[in-house]
VOKEKE-425481 format. One line per 3 residues: number of its first residue (from 1); their letters; for each residue x, y negated, z of C-alpha. Coordinates in pm, 1 decimal. Each point is the difference from the previous one (the first is absolute). Layout:
N
NUM	a	X/Y/Z  ...;
***
This chain:
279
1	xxx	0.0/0.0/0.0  280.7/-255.9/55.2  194.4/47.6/-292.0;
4	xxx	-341.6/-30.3/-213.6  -49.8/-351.7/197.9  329.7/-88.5/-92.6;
7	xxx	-3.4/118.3/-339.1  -302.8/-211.1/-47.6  147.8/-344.4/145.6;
10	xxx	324.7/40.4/-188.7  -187.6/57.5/-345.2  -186.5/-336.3/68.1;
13	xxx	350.3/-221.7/122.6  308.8/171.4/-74.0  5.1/-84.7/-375.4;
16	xxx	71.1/-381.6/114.6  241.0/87.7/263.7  240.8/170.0/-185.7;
19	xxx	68.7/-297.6/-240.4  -112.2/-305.5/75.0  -76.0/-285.8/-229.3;
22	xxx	254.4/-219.2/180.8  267.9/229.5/127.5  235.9/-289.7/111.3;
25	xxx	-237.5/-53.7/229.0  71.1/348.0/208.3  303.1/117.3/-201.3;
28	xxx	354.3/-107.1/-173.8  -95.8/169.2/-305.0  440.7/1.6/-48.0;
31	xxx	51.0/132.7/359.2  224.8/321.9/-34.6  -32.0/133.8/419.1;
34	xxx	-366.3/5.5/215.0  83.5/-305.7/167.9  121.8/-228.1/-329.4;
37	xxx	-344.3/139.5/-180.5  -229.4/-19.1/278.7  -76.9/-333.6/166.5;
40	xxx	-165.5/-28.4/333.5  -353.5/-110.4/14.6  -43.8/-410.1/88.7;
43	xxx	129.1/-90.1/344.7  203.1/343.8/41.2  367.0/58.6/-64.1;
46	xxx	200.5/299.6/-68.3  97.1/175.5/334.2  445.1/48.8/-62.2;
49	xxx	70.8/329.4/144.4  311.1/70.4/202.2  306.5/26.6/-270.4;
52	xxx	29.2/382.8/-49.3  -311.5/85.6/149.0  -237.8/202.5/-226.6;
55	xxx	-202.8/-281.2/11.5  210.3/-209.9/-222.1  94.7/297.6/-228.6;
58	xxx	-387.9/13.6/-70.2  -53.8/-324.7/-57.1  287.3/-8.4/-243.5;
61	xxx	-88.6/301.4/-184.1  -15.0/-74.8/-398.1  -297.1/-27.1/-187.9;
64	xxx	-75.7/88.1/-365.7  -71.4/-249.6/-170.5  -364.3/-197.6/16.0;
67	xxx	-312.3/162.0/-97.6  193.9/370.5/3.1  -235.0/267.8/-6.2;
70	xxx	19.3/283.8/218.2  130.4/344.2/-129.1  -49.9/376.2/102.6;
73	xxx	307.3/288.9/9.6  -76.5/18.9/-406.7  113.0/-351.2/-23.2;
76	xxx	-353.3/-117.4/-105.7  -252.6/-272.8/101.4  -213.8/149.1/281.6;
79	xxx	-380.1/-102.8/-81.6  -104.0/-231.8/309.3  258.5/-328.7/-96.3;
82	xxx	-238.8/-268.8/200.0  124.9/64.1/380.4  350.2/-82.3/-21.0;
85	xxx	183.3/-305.0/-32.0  373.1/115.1/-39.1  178.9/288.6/-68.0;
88	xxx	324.2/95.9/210.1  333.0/97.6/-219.9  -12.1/330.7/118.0;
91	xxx	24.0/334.6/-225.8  -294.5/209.4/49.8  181.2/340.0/-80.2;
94	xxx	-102.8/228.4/-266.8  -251.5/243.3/228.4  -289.5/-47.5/193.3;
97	xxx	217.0/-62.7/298.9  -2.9/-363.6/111.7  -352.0/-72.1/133.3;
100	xxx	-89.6/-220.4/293.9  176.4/107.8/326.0  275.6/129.6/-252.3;
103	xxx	32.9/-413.4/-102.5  26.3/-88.6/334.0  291.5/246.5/88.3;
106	xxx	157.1/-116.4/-372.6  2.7/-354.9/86.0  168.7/100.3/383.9;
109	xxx	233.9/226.3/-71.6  121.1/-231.6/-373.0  40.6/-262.4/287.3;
112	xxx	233.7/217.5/237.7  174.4/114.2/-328.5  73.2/-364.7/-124.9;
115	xxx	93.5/-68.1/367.1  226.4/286.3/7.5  -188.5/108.4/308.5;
118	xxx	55.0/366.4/-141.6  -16.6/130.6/333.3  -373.6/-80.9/78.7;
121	xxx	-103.5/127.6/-340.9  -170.6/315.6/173.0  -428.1/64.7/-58.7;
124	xxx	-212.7/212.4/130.0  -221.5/273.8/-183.0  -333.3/73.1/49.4;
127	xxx	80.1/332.6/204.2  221.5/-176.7/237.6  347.0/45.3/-109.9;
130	xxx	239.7/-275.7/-51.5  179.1/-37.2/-338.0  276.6/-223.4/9.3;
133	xxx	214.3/-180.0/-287.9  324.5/100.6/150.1  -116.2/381.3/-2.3;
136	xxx	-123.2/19.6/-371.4  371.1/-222.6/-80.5  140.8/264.8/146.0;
139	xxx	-157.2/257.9/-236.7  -277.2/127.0/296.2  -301.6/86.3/-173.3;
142	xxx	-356.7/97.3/127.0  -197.7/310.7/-83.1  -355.2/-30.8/41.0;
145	xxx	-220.8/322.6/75.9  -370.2/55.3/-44.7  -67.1/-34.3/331.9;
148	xxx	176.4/-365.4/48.7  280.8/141.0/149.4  315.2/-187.8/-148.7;
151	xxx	333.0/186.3/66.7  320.8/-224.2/-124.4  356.1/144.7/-134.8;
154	xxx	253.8/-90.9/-164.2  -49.8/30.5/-395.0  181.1/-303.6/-179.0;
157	xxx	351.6/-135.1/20.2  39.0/-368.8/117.8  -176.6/-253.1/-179.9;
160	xxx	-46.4/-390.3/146.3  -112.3/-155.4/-369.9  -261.9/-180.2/-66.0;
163	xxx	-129.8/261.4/-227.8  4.8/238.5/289.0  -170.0/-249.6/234.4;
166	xxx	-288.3/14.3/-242.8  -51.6/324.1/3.1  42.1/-20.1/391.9;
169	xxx	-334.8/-210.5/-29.0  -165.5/196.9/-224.6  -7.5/270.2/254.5;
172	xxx	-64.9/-236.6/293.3  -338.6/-108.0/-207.6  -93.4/378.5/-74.0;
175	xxx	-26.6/96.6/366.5  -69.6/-335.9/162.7  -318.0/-213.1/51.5;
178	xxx	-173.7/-193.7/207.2  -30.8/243.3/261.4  358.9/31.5/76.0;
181	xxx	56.7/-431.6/-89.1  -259.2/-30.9/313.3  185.2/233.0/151.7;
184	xxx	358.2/-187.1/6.4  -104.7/-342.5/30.6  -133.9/-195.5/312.6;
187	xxx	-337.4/-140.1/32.6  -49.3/-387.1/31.6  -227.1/-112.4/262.3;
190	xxx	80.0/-368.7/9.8  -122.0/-220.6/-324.0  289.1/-191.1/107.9;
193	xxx	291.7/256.8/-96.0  -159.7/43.6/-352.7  265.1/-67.2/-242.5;
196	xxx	125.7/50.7/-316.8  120.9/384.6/-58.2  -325.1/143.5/243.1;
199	xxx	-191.7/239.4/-161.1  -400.3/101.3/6.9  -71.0/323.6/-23.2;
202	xxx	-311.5/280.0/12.4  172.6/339.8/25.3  -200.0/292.7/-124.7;
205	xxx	-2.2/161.0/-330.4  -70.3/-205.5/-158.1  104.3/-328.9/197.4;
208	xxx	150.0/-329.3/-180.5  277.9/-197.0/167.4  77.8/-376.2/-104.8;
211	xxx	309.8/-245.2/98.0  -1.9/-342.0/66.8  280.4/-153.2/-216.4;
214	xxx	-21.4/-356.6/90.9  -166.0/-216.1/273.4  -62.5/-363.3/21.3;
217	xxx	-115.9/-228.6/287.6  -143.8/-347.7/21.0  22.8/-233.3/338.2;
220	xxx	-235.7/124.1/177.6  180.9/352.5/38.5  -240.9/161.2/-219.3;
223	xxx	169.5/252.7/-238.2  -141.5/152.5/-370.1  215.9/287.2/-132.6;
226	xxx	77.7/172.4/-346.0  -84.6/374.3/-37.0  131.2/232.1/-265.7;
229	xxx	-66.5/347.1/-46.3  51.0/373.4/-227.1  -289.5/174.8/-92.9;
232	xxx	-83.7/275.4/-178.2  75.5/158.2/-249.2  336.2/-89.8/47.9;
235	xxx	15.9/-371.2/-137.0  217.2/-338.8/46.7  36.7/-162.8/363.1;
238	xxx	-262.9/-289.4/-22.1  -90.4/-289.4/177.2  -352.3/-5.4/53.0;
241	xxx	-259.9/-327.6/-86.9  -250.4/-56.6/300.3  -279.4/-15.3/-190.9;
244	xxx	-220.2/-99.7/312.3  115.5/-363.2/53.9  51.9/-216.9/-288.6;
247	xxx	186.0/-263.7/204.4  272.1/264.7/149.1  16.9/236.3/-303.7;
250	xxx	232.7/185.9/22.7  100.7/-34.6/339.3  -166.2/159.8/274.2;
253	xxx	-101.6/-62.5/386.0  69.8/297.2/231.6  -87.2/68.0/325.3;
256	xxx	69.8/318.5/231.4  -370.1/-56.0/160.8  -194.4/-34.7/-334.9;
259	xxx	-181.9/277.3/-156.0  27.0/120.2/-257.7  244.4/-161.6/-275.0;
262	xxx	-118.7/-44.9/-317.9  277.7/6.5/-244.4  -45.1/-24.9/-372.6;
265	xxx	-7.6/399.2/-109.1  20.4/133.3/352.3  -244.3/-44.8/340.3;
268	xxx	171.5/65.5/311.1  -281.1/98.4/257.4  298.5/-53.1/271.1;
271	xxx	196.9/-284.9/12.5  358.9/233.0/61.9  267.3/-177.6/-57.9;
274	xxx	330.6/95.0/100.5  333.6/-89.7/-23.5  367.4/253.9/-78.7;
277	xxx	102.0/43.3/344.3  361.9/-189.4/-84.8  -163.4/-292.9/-113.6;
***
């Protein structure tokens, strides 16, 4: 029932969202990162995150260019192109892989990567068991049995490239999800400690998890924030239009005691957001 209501109000105001008539208004149509494309709403400002916090990595992420169109695994346009408002220069991957808690984990783990935080590259699967970068590196590799159990052994020689990083992820996103994101990541109880890098998440199967990629506040404290998302089938990282309020579109008011959040292509019944527990 809510993703019919939802369906139903996007159909009648996404399509003006997604490209407005004026987009200097909202947007730097030459803007290459989130935070050069996106401009705050009037009287707000862009929140600057801590220098080498995940915050700022997200909110210096490049963008392809304006008006981009989202694309699945195949490398083609996805049919719903009205409830987006930027695409994230990310690659998707060539399988049905990189969905929505997948996008999240992509966009944390790209960050410890470019940090050279190798060390705290480690996720958990679904089942429980903790895969780590520095394990799979080291040519550790899981074997997954019908029953969930994973066993791990030794199966590759050493490998820290890129390319093997990848396929690292690729594996991450085929036995991850949002059961396991809820799982390693702290609830936020305080509107005030909602920042840039949190997370919302529903985990089930299915569940949908979104990431706030950029926050802005005016004087009075008050804070909107930017969410961006995966979906499925496996498609580009996307920041999402609010298609509910024409004068913040696409930013987005949060709070922990509000229920539930109504994003453009996703209702969260609870309000769960959460933060990665080094953050």
């Amino acid at each position: 029932m809510y993703r019919l209501y939802l369906l139903a109000t996007v159909t009648m105001f996404t399509f003006f969202s997604c490209k407005p008539d004026k987009p200097t208004d909202k947007f730097s149509i030459k803007g290459k990162t989130v935070s050069e494309r996106i401009k705050p709403p009037k009287g707000f400002n862009w929140v600057i995150d801590e220098k080498g916090s995940f915050g700022e990595y997200l909110r210096n992420m490049k963008l392809e260019q304006y008006g981009a169109e989202i694309l699945d695994y195949n490398n083609k346009p996805i049919s719903n192109q009205f409830e987006h408002i930027a695409v994230i220069k990310k690659d998707i991957g060539s399988k049905d892989l990189q969905q929505c808690a997948d996008a999240v984990i992509r966009l944390r783990a790209d960050y410890l990567w470019e940090q050279k935080k190798h060390d705290q590259i480690e996720f958990h699967f679904t089942s429980g068991d903790l895969f780590k970068w520095n394990d799979y590196k080291n040519g550790i590799r899981p074997i997954v049995k019908s029953n969930e159990k994973v066993l791990f052994r030794q199966a590759a020689t050493e490998d820290d490239s890129y390319v093997s990083y990848r396929k690292y992820l690729d594996i991450l996103f085929t036995y991850a999800g949002t059961i396991s994101l809820n799982r390693e990541t702290q609830k936020i109880k305080s509107d005030r400690e909602i920042k840039t890098g949190n997370i919302i998440v529903t985990p089930g199967s299915p569940g949908h998890a979104v990431i706030i990629v950029g926050s802005a506040i005016n004087a009075k404290g008050e804070k909107v924030y930017l969410l961006a998302e995966g979906y499925t089938p496996a498609q580009s990282i996307h920041i999402i239009t609010n298609p509910f309020d024409s004068q913040l579109d696409p930013w987005y008011k949060l709070s922990t005691t509000k229920n539930p959040t109504i994003t453009a292509r996703y209702i969260f019944k609870e309000t769960n957001i959460r933060r990665f527990t080094s953050e």
